[in-house]
N, C-alpha and C positions, 0 to 999 in steps of 0.2 A: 351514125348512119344506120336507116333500119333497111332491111330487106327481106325478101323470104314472106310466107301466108303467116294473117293476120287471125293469132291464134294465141286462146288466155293463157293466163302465168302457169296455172297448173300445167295445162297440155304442153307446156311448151317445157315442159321440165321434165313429162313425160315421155315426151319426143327424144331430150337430151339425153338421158338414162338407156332409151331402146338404143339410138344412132352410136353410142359410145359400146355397149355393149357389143351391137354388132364388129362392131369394128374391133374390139379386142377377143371375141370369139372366135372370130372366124380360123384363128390356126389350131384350135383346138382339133377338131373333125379332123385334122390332117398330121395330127402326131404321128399316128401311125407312118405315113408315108414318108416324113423328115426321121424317123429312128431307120427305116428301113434305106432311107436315101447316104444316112451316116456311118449306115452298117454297126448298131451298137446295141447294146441291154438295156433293160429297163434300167438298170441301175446308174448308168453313164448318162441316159436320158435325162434321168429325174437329177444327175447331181448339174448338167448345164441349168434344169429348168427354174434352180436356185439364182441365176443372175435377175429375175423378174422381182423375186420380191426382194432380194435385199436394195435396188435399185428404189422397190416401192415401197421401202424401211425410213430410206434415207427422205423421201419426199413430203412424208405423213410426218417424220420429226421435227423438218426444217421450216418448211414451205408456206403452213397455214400464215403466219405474217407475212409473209413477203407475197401470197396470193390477195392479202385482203389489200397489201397497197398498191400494185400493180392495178387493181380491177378484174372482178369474176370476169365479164363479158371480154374483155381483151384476151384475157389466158385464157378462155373455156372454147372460144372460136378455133383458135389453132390449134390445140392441145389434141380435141379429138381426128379430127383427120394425123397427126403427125402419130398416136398410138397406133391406124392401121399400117402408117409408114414404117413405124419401124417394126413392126412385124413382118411386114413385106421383105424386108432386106434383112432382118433374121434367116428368112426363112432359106438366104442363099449358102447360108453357113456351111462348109464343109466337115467339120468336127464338131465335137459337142462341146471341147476351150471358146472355139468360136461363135458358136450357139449362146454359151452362158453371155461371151462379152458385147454379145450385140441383143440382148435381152436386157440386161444392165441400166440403159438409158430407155429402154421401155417402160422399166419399172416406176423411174423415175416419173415417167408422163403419169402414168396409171394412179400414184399415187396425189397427186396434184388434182386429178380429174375427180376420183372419189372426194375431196375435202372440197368441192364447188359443188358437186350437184350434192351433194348430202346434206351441205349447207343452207344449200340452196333451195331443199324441198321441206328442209325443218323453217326456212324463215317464209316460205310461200304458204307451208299448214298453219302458221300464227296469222299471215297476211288473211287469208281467206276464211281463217274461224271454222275447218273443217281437218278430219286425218288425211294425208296422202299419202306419208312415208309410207308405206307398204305397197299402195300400188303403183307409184312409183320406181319402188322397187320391182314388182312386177313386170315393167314395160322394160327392164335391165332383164329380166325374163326372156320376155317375148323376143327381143334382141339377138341374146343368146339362142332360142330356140329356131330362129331364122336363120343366124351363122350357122349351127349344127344341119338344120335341112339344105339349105343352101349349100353346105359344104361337103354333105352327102349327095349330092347332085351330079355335081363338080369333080367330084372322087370317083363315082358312079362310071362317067363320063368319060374316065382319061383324062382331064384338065391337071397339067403339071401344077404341085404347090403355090411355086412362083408366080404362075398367071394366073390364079384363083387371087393370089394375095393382092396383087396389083391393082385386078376389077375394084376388090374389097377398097382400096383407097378411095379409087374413085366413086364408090357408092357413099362413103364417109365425104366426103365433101359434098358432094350432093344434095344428103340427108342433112349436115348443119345449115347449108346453104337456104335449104328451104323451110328446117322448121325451128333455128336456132337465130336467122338473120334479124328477127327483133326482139331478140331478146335481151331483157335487162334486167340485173339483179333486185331483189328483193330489199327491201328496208330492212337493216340490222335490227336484229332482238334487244331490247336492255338486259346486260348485265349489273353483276353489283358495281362495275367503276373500275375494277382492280385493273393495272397495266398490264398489256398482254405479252406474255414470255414468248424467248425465242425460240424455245424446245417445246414441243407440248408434250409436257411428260405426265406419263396417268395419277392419277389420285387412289384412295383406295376405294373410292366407288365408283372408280371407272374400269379397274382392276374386277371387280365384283360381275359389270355389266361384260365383262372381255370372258371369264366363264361361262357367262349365259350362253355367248355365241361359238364357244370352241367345237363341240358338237357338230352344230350346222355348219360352219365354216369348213371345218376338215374335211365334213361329209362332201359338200358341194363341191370345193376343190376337186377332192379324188373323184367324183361323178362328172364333172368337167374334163378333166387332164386325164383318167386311165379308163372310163367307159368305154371309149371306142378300144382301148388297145385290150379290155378284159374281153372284151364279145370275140375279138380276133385270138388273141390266145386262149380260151377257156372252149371257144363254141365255134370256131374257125367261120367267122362271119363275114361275107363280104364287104368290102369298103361303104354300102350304103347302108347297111342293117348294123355295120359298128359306129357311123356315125350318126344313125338314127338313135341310136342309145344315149348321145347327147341331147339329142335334139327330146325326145321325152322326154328327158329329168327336167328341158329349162322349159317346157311347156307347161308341165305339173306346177312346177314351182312357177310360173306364173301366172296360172290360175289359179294358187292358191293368193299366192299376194294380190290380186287385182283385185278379190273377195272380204279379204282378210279384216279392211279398216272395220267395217259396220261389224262384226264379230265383236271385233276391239272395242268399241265403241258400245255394245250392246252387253259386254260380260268385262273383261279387265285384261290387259295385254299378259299379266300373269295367266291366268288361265288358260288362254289362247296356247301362250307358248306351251306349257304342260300336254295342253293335248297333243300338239304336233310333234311332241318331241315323242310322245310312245310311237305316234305313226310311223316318225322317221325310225323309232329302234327297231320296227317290223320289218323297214325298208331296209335294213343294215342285214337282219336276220337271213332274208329272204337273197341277197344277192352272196352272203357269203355262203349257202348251204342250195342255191340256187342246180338242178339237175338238168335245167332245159333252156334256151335263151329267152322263152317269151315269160317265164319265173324270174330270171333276169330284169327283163324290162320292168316287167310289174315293180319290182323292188327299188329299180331307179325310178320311177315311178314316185311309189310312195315317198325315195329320198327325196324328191321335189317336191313332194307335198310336206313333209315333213322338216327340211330344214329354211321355209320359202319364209319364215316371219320372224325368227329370233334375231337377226342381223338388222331388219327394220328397225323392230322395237325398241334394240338396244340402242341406234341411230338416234332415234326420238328421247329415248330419258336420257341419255349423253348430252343431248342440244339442248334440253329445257332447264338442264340445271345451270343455277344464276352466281355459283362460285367462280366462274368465269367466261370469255368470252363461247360464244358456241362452237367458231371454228378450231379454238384449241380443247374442249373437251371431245366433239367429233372427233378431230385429229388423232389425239393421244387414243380414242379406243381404235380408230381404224386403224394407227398403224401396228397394234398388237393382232386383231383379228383378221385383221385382213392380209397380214405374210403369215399368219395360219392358214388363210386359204391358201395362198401362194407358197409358200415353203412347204407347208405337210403336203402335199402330192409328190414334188419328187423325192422328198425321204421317205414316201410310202416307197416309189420304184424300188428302191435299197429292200425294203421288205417284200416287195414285188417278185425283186430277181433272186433272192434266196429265199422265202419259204410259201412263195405262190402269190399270184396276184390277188387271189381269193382272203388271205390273210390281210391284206392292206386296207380292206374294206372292213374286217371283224376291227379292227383297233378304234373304229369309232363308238364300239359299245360301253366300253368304261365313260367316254367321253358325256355320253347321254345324262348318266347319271350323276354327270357334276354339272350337269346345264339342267338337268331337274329339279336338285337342289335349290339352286340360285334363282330361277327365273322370279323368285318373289320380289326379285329388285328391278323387275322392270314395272312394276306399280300394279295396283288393283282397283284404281278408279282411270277413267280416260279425261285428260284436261282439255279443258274447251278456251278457247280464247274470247270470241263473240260471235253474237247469231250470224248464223250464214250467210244471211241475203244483207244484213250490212257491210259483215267482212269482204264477200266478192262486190259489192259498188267500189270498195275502197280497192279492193283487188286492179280493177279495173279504170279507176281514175288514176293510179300508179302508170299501169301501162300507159295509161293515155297521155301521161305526162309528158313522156320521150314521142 
Protein backbone atom coordinates (compact mmCIF):
# COMPACT_ATOMS: atom_id res chain seq x y z
CA UNK A 1 0.00 0.00 0.00
CA UNK A 2 1.49 3.49 -1.12
CA UNK A 3 0.73 6.59 0.45
CA UNK A 4 2.41 10.01 1.21
CA UNK A 5 3.78 12.67 -2.02
CA UNK A 6 4.84 11.17 -5.18
CA UNK A 7 8.45 11.68 -4.93
CA UNK A 8 11.90 9.81 -6.60
CA UNK A 9 13.94 7.06 -4.93
CA UNK A 10 16.66 9.50 -4.23
CA UNK A 11 14.54 12.08 -2.49
CA UNK A 12 12.74 9.86 -0.92
CA UNK A 13 15.90 8.46 0.82
CA UNK A 14 16.68 11.74 1.43
CA UNK A 15 13.64 12.64 3.26
CA UNK A 16 14.34 9.07 5.20
CA UNK A 17 17.90 10.18 6.58
CA UNK A 18 16.42 13.96 7.57
CA UNK A 19 13.03 12.55 9.30
CA UNK A 20 15.00 9.73 11.27
CA UNK A 21 17.65 12.08 12.20
CA UNK A 22 15.28 14.54 13.50
CA UNK A 23 13.81 12.17 15.41
CA UNK A 24 16.78 10.92 17.14
CA UNK A 25 18.29 14.46 17.63
CA UNK A 26 16.05 15.94 19.14
CA UNK A 27 17.23 15.09 22.97
CA UNK A 28 20.39 16.05 22.38
CA UNK A 29 19.70 20.09 22.72
CA UNK A 30 18.33 18.99 26.07
CA UNK A 31 20.95 17.15 27.77
CA UNK A 32 21.73 19.76 29.60
CA UNK A 33 18.20 19.99 31.15
CA UNK A 34 17.86 15.77 31.88
CA UNK A 35 21.54 16.07 33.79
CA UNK A 36 20.23 19.06 35.69
CA UNK A 37 16.54 17.29 36.14
CA UNK A 38 18.85 14.08 37.51
CA UNK A 39 20.99 16.13 39.56
CA UNK A 40 24.21 14.42 38.44
CA UNK A 41 28.09 15.04 36.64
CA UNK A 42 29.16 14.67 33.52
CA UNK A 43 30.57 11.54 34.42
CA UNK A 44 27.20 9.76 35.74
CA UNK A 45 25.64 11.30 32.53
CA UNK A 46 28.02 10.01 30.00
CA UNK A 47 28.26 6.46 31.97
CA UNK A 48 23.87 6.19 31.49
CA UNK A 49 24.60 7.55 27.85
CA UNK A 50 26.42 4.18 27.28
CA UNK A 51 23.00 2.00 27.24
CA UNK A 52 22.49 3.76 23.34
CA UNK A 53 25.17 2.19 21.79
CA UNK A 54 25.65 -0.98 23.35
CA UNK A 55 21.90 -1.51 22.38
CA UNK A 56 23.13 -0.17 18.80
CA UNK A 57 26.30 -2.87 19.09
CA UNK A 58 23.86 -5.62 19.50
CA UNK A 59 21.61 -4.37 16.27
CA UNK A 60 24.48 -3.71 13.61
CA UNK A 61 25.76 -7.45 14.66
CA UNK A 62 22.62 -9.43 14.56
CA UNK A 63 20.04 -7.73 12.50
CA UNK A 64 21.48 -7.08 9.00
CA UNK A 65 19.80 -10.81 7.93
CA UNK A 66 16.94 -10.80 9.70
CA UNK A 67 16.32 -7.07 8.23
CA UNK A 68 16.88 -8.20 4.81
CA UNK A 69 14.07 -11.20 5.34
CA UNK A 70 11.61 -9.25 7.20
CA UNK A 71 11.62 -6.27 4.27
CA UNK A 72 13.32 -2.66 4.32
CA UNK A 73 9.95 -1.09 3.82
CA UNK A 74 8.03 -3.04 6.79
CA UNK A 75 10.90 -2.46 9.41
CA UNK A 76 11.86 1.12 8.20
CA UNK A 77 8.07 2.55 8.50
CA UNK A 78 7.81 1.80 12.23
CA UNK A 79 11.24 1.77 13.29
CA UNK A 80 11.69 5.56 12.72
CA UNK A 81 8.77 6.97 14.66
CA UNK A 82 9.35 4.18 17.62
CA UNK A 83 13.25 5.86 17.81
CA UNK A 84 11.56 9.25 18.73
CA UNK A 85 9.31 7.00 21.03
CA UNK A 86 11.70 5.85 23.02
CA UNK A 87 13.52 8.74 23.63
CA UNK A 88 10.41 10.40 24.67
CA UNK A 89 10.05 7.98 27.62
CA UNK A 90 13.85 7.93 28.28
CA UNK A 91 13.59 11.18 28.79
CA UNK A 92 11.17 10.39 32.09
CA UNK A 93 13.89 8.66 33.57
CA UNK A 94 14.70 9.59 37.21
CA UNK A 95 18.42 8.38 37.53
CA UNK A 96 20.88 7.82 35.14
CA UNK A 97 20.57 3.28 35.99
CA UNK A 98 17.31 4.32 34.65
CA UNK A 99 18.31 6.61 31.86
CA UNK A 100 20.97 3.83 30.66
CA UNK A 101 18.05 1.06 30.84
CA UNK A 102 15.56 2.83 28.90
CA UNK A 103 18.25 3.96 26.10
CA UNK A 104 19.11 0.34 25.77
CA UNK A 105 16.21 -0.74 23.40
CA UNK A 106 16.79 2.71 21.64
CA UNK A 107 20.01 1.64 20.70
CA UNK A 108 18.68 -1.34 19.39
CA UNK A 109 16.20 0.74 16.83
CA UNK A 110 19.01 3.09 15.90
CA UNK A 111 21.07 0.41 14.82
CA UNK A 112 18.55 -1.33 12.54
CA UNK A 113 17.64 1.96 11.05
CA UNK A 114 21.32 2.96 10.01
CA UNK A 115 21.75 -0.75 8.22
CA UNK A 116 18.34 0.17 5.85
CA UNK A 117 19.01 3.62 4.93
CA UNK A 118 22.75 3.15 4.27
CA UNK A 119 21.87 0.27 2.40
CA UNK A 120 19.44 1.72 1.01
CA UNK A 121 21.28 4.81 -0.60
CA UNK A 122 24.40 2.66 -1.49
CA UNK A 123 21.78 0.48 -3.69
CA UNK A 124 19.70 3.80 -5.02
CA UNK A 125 23.48 5.30 -6.07
CA UNK A 126 24.19 1.97 -8.31
CA UNK A 127 20.14 2.12 -9.29
CA UNK A 128 20.46 5.75 -10.71
CA UNK A 129 24.31 5.64 -12.00
CA UNK A 130 24.98 8.77 -9.87
CA UNK A 131 26.83 9.63 -5.98
CA UNK A 132 24.32 10.19 -3.15
CA UNK A 133 25.81 8.85 -0.23
CA UNK A 134 26.99 11.96 1.03
CA UNK A 135 24.26 14.02 0.50
CA UNK A 136 22.31 11.78 1.75
CA UNK A 137 24.10 11.96 4.59
CA UNK A 138 23.80 15.55 4.47
CA UNK A 139 19.81 15.62 4.86
CA UNK A 140 20.79 13.29 8.26
CA UNK A 141 22.43 16.90 8.76
CA UNK A 142 19.94 19.05 8.13
CA UNK A 143 17.83 16.74 10.39
CA UNK A 144 19.91 17.16 13.12
CA UNK A 145 20.45 20.85 12.59
CA UNK A 146 16.45 21.28 12.77
CA UNK A 147 16.35 19.12 16.15
CA UNK A 148 19.20 21.39 17.57
CA UNK A 149 17.27 24.78 16.59
CA UNK A 150 14.02 23.38 17.25
CA UNK A 151 15.19 22.19 20.40
CA UNK A 152 16.88 25.51 21.27
CA UNK A 153 13.48 27.13 20.79
CA UNK A 154 11.71 24.96 23.00
CA UNK A 155 14.44 25.31 25.71
CA UNK A 156 14.41 28.98 25.12
CA UNK A 157 10.85 28.74 25.87
CA UNK A 158 10.24 26.97 29.04
CA UNK A 159 8.81 23.86 27.12
CA UNK A 160 9.51 20.79 29.84
CA UNK A 161 11.83 17.98 28.17
CA UNK A 162 8.91 15.55 28.20
CA UNK A 163 6.58 17.87 25.99
CA UNK A 164 9.25 18.74 23.54
CA UNK A 165 9.89 14.96 23.33
CA UNK A 166 6.23 13.94 22.80
CA UNK A 167 5.70 16.94 19.79
CA UNK A 168 9.04 15.21 18.37
CA UNK A 169 7.04 11.87 17.93
CA UNK A 170 4.48 13.32 16.50
CA UNK A 171 6.41 15.16 13.99
CA UNK A 172 8.24 11.60 13.07
CA UNK A 173 5.18 10.09 12.17
CA UNK A 174 4.09 12.74 10.22
CA UNK A 175 7.37 13.14 8.40
CA UNK A 176 7.37 9.12 7.44
CA UNK A 177 3.73 9.48 6.83
CA UNK A 178 4.24 11.86 3.98
CA UNK A 179 7.51 11.45 2.57
CA UNK A 180 8.31 7.69 3.36
CA UNK A 181 4.55 6.28 2.60
CA UNK A 182 5.77 5.14 -0.97
CA UNK A 183 8.45 3.95 -0.51
CA UNK A 184 10.16 0.80 -1.70
CA UNK A 185 13.30 -0.63 -1.53
CA UNK A 186 15.86 -0.62 -3.99
CA UNK A 187 17.07 -3.76 -6.32
CA UNK A 188 19.86 -5.72 -4.37
CA UNK A 189 23.57 -5.22 -5.73
CA UNK A 190 25.26 -8.53 -6.96
CA UNK A 191 27.47 -9.93 -4.88
CA UNK A 192 30.14 -12.86 -5.36
CA UNK A 193 27.19 -15.61 -4.32
CA UNK A 194 28.85 -16.44 -0.93
CA UNK A 195 25.91 -17.30 1.89
CA UNK A 196 25.17 -14.51 4.08
CA UNK A 197 26.46 -14.79 7.85
CA UNK A 198 24.59 -14.29 10.95
CA UNK A 199 27.08 -11.99 12.50
CA UNK A 200 28.57 -9.39 10.26
CA UNK A 201 31.71 -9.49 11.59
CA UNK A 202 34.58 -7.00 9.84
CA UNK A 203 37.22 -8.12 7.51
CA UNK A 204 40.55 -6.59 7.53
CA UNK A 205 39.34 -4.09 5.11
CA UNK A 206 36.67 -3.09 6.73
CA UNK A 207 38.72 -2.78 10.00
CA UNK A 208 41.09 -0.41 7.65
CA UNK A 209 37.69 1.64 6.48
CA UNK A 210 36.51 1.78 10.68
CA UNK A 211 40.05 3.96 11.11
CA UNK A 212 39.24 6.19 8.38
CA UNK A 213 36.14 7.26 10.41
CA UNK A 214 37.40 7.17 14.03
CA UNK A 215 38.24 10.78 13.99
CA UNK A 216 35.04 12.01 12.48
CA UNK A 217 32.87 9.78 14.42
CA UNK A 218 34.30 10.66 17.84
CA UNK A 219 34.49 14.26 16.76
CA UNK A 220 30.73 14.46 15.79
CA UNK A 221 29.57 12.47 18.80
CA UNK A 222 31.13 14.66 21.38
CA UNK A 223 29.90 17.92 19.16
CA UNK A 224 26.44 16.14 19.32
CA UNK A 225 26.24 14.90 23.01
CA UNK A 226 28.62 17.75 25.12
CA UNK A 227 28.31 20.97 22.74
CA UNK A 228 25.36 22.33 24.33
CA UNK A 229 26.75 21.34 27.92
CA UNK A 230 30.60 22.83 26.92
CA UNK A 231 28.98 26.38 25.92
CA UNK A 232 27.07 26.02 29.56
CA UNK A 233 29.97 25.13 31.58
CA UNK A 234 32.88 26.80 29.76
CA UNK A 235 31.04 30.31 28.69
CA UNK A 236 27.82 30.05 30.97
CA UNK A 237 25.41 30.14 27.94
CA UNK A 238 21.90 30.27 27.90
CA UNK A 239 19.66 27.27 26.98
CA UNK A 240 19.40 28.66 23.25
CA UNK A 241 23.05 29.89 22.42
CA UNK A 242 24.22 26.14 24.11
CA UNK A 243 21.84 24.60 21.98
CA UNK A 244 22.66 26.59 18.96
CA UNK A 245 26.09 25.18 19.22
CA UNK A 246 24.55 21.90 18.13
CA UNK A 247 22.58 23.18 15.70
CA UNK A 248 25.95 24.83 13.76
CA UNK A 249 28.05 21.88 13.89
CA UNK A 250 24.88 19.80 11.96
CA UNK A 251 24.42 22.77 9.68
CA UNK A 252 28.18 22.93 8.57
CA UNK A 253 28.30 19.43 8.39
CA UNK A 254 25.44 19.47 6.15
CA UNK A 255 26.50 21.81 3.88
CA UNK A 256 29.33 20.21 3.50
CA UNK A 257 27.77 16.73 2.57
CA UNK A 258 24.96 18.06 0.43
CA UNK A 259 28.21 19.51 -1.69
CA UNK A 260 30.64 16.90 -1.25
CA UNK A 261 29.47 14.12 -4.05
CA UNK A 262 30.76 16.39 -7.30
CA UNK A 263 34.09 17.13 -5.32
CA UNK A 264 34.29 13.32 -5.06
CA UNK A 265 33.39 12.84 -8.30
CA UNK A 266 35.68 15.56 -9.65
CA UNK A 267 39.23 14.70 -7.63
CA UNK A 268 38.97 11.00 -5.45
CA UNK A 269 37.15 10.32 -2.17
CA UNK A 270 40.93 10.00 -0.79
CA UNK A 271 41.57 13.42 -1.35
CA UNK A 272 38.51 14.86 -0.26
CA UNK A 273 38.72 13.07 2.93
CA UNK A 274 42.49 14.49 3.61
CA UNK A 275 41.39 17.80 3.17
CA UNK A 276 38.63 17.84 5.54
CA UNK A 277 40.30 15.95 8.01
CA UNK A 278 43.13 19.20 8.50
CA UNK A 279 39.79 21.34 8.58
CA UNK A 280 38.43 19.31 11.20
CA UNK A 281 42.12 19.17 13.12
CA UNK A 282 41.73 23.33 13.11
CA UNK A 283 38.18 22.65 14.26
CA UNK A 284 39.53 20.40 17.37
CA UNK A 285 42.26 23.12 17.86
CA UNK A 286 40.08 25.98 17.90
CA UNK A 287 37.36 24.65 20.44
CA UNK A 288 39.97 23.18 22.81
CA UNK A 289 42.12 26.58 23.23
CA UNK A 290 38.81 28.46 22.44
CA UNK A 291 38.93 32.14 24.87
CA UNK A 292 35.50 33.40 23.74
CA UNK A 293 32.17 31.42 22.61
CA UNK A 294 31.73 32.74 19.10
CA UNK A 295 35.76 30.94 18.71
CA UNK A 296 33.68 28.25 19.99
CA UNK A 297 31.19 28.15 17.56
CA UNK A 298 33.65 28.72 14.74
CA UNK A 299 35.45 25.44 15.69
CA UNK A 300 32.14 23.48 15.95
CA UNK A 301 31.82 24.87 12.99
CA UNK A 302 34.73 23.85 11.09
CA UNK A 303 34.09 20.17 13.14
CA UNK A 304 30.99 20.02 10.88
CA UNK A 305 32.82 20.74 8.02
CA UNK A 306 35.40 18.61 8.77
CA UNK A 307 34.14 15.38 9.95
CA UNK A 308 30.83 15.80 7.30
CA UNK A 309 32.42 13.05 4.45
CA UNK A 310 34.62 10.34 5.97
CA UNK A 311 31.52 8.36 7.43
CA UNK A 312 29.83 8.63 3.81
CA UNK A 313 32.71 7.50 2.06
CA UNK A 314 33.63 4.77 3.99
CA UNK A 315 29.58 3.82 3.62
CA UNK A 316 30.18 3.57 0.00
CA UNK A 317 33.67 1.50 -0.39
CA UNK A 318 32.05 -0.88 2.44
CA UNK A 319 28.86 -1.32 0.08
CA UNK A 320 30.73 -1.74 -3.21
CA UNK A 321 32.83 -4.44 -2.16
CA UNK A 322 31.64 -7.95 -3.84
CA UNK A 323 33.34 -10.13 -0.99
CA UNK A 324 30.00 -10.19 0.25
CA UNK A 325 26.69 -9.25 0.55
CA UNK A 326 26.45 -5.13 1.09
CA UNK A 327 24.33 -5.11 4.05
CA UNK A 328 26.74 -7.23 5.95
CA UNK A 329 29.79 -5.35 4.98
CA UNK A 330 27.74 -1.97 5.83
CA UNK A 331 26.83 -3.56 9.01
CA UNK A 332 30.24 -4.89 10.25
CA UNK A 333 31.80 -1.16 9.64
CA UNK A 334 28.78 0.66 11.17
CA UNK A 335 28.52 -1.28 14.00
CA UNK A 336 32.33 -0.58 14.98
CA UNK A 337 31.97 3.29 13.94
CA UNK A 338 29.06 3.97 14.86
CA UNK A 339 29.23 3.05 19.05
CA UNK A 340 32.45 5.16 18.45
CA UNK A 341 30.09 7.76 17.98
CA UNK A 342 27.85 6.61 20.55
CA UNK A 343 30.19 5.21 23.33
CA UNK A 344 33.18 7.81 22.89
CA UNK A 345 30.88 10.85 24.23
CA UNK A 346 30.15 9.61 27.40
CA UNK A 347 33.47 8.16 28.22
CA UNK A 348 34.67 11.63 27.10
CA UNK A 349 32.07 12.90 30.29
CA UNK A 350 34.59 10.56 32.64
CA UNK A 351 37.35 12.92 31.07
CA UNK A 352 34.97 15.70 31.20
CA UNK A 353 34.23 15.54 34.83
CA UNK A 354 37.91 15.11 36.03
CA UNK A 355 40.18 17.05 33.82
CA UNK A 356 37.81 19.56 32.06
CA UNK A 357 35.29 19.49 29.32
CA UNK A 358 37.84 21.33 27.24
CA UNK A 359 40.22 18.06 27.32
CA UNK A 360 37.50 15.71 25.90
CA UNK A 361 37.46 17.55 22.77
CA UNK A 362 41.74 17.66 22.45
CA UNK A 363 41.56 13.64 22.46
CA UNK A 364 40.35 13.77 18.95
CA UNK A 365 43.83 15.02 17.72
CA UNK A 366 45.82 11.79 17.75
CA UNK A 367 42.72 10.36 16.28
CA UNK A 368 43.05 12.75 12.93
CA UNK A 369 46.12 11.35 12.33
CA UNK A 370 45.28 7.83 12.08
CA UNK A 371 42.39 8.74 9.83
CA UNK A 372 45.00 10.71 7.76
CA UNK A 373 46.99 7.81 7.18
CA UNK A 374 44.26 5.45 6.07
CA UNK A 375 42.02 7.59 4.05
CA UNK A 376 43.96 6.07 1.02
CA UNK A 377 41.48 3.13 1.24
CA UNK A 378 38.57 4.86 0.59
CA UNK A 379 39.80 4.86 -3.18
CA UNK A 380 41.26 7.43 -5.63
CA UNK A 381 39.11 7.14 -8.69
CA UNK A 382 34.97 7.61 -8.28
CA UNK A 383 32.99 4.41 -9.64
CA UNK A 384 30.28 5.15 -11.97
CA UNK A 385 27.72 2.56 -12.59
CA UNK A 386 25.87 3.85 -15.91
CA UNK A 387 24.95 7.13 -17.62
CA UNK A 388 22.67 9.01 -15.61
CA UNK A 389 19.77 9.63 -17.74
CA UNK A 390 19.54 5.74 -18.40
CA UNK A 391 20.14 4.92 -14.74
CA UNK A 392 17.18 7.48 -13.46
CA UNK A 393 14.42 5.89 -16.44
CA UNK A 394 15.40 2.70 -14.85
CA UNK A 395 15.23 4.57 -11.41
CA UNK A 396 11.91 5.39 -12.11
CA UNK A 397 10.30 2.44 -14.09
CA UNK A 398 11.34 0.55 -10.48
CA UNK A 399 9.12 3.03 -8.57
CA UNK A 400 6.68 2.71 -11.02
CA UNK A 401 6.41 -0.70 -10.71
CA UNK A 402 4.67 -0.65 -7.15
Amino acid sequence: MRFGLPIGPQHRIYAAFAVYAFSMGSIFPRLPDIKAAMGVQEGALGLSLIGTPLGTLVSLTVAAPFLERIGFRRALLPLIPLVALGYAIASHAPSPIAFFLLLFPVGVLLGCVEIILNVEADRTEFLIGRRIMNRAHSFWSIGFFSAGLFGGVVAHLGVPVQVHLALVVLISILGVTLFLGGYQPSPKRETSGAATPKFARPTGAILVLVAVTLSAMLMEGASLDWSAIYMRNVFEAGPFLAAFAVAVFAFCQATTRFFADSFVDRHSPAAVARTLIVVMTIGIALVFFSPMAAVSLLGFAMLGVGSGTLFPLAVSAAAQRTDRPAAINVAALTQIAFVVFLLGPPLLGFVAEHWGIRSAFGLGLPLVVVSFLTAGSLGRKPVRAEPEGEAVAKASAHQDAF
